[in-house]
C-alpha positions in Angstrom: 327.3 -56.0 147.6 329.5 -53.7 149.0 333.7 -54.1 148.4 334.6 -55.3 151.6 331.8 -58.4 151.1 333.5 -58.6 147.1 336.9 -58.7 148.9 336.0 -61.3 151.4 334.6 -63.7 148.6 337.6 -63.3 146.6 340.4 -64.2 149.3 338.1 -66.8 150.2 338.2 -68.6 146.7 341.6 -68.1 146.4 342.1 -70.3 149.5 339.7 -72.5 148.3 341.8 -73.0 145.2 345.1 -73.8 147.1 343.5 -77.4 147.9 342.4 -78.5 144.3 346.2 -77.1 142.9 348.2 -79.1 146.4 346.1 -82.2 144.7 346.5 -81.8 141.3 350.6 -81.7 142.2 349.7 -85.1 144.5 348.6 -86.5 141.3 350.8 -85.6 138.7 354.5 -85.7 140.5 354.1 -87.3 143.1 351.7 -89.9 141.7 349.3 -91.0 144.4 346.9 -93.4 144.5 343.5 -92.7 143.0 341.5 -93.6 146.0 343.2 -90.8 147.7 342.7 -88.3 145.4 338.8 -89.2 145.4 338.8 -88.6 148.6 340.4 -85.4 148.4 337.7 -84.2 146.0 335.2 -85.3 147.9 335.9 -83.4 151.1 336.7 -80.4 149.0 333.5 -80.5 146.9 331.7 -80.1 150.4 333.9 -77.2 151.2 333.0 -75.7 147.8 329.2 -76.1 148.4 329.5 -74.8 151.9 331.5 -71.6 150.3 328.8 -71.4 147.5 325.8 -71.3 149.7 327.7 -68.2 151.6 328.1 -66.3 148.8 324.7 -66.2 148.1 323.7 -65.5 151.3 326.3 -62.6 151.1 325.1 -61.5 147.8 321.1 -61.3 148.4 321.1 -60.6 151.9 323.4 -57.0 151.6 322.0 -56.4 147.9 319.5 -53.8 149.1 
């Protein structure tokens, strides 16, 4: 994997992270409902799963 692919995968979780801590504040000061928060995670999980199967892809197709 070359640094520019290492680079890209490492911004890209950062963003990725940005969601989970915006929730996390949702639940904890600002205290909304559960439901919504489910919700949250489940869109999010997708988005992780979708990032996940691109970094493999990354990772085995320009490990040669």
């Amino acid at each position: 994997m070359k640094a520019e692919h290492i680079e890209l995968v490492i911004e890209f979780g950062v963003i990725l992270l940005s969601p989970v801590i915006h929730t996390l504040y949702l639940h904890y000061v600002k205290k909304v409902e559960a439901e919504v928060i489910k919700q949250n995670l489940r869109l999010f999980l997708k988005l992780y799963a979708l990032f996940a199967i691109a970094v493999l892809l990354i990772f085995f197709s320009f490990n040669k």
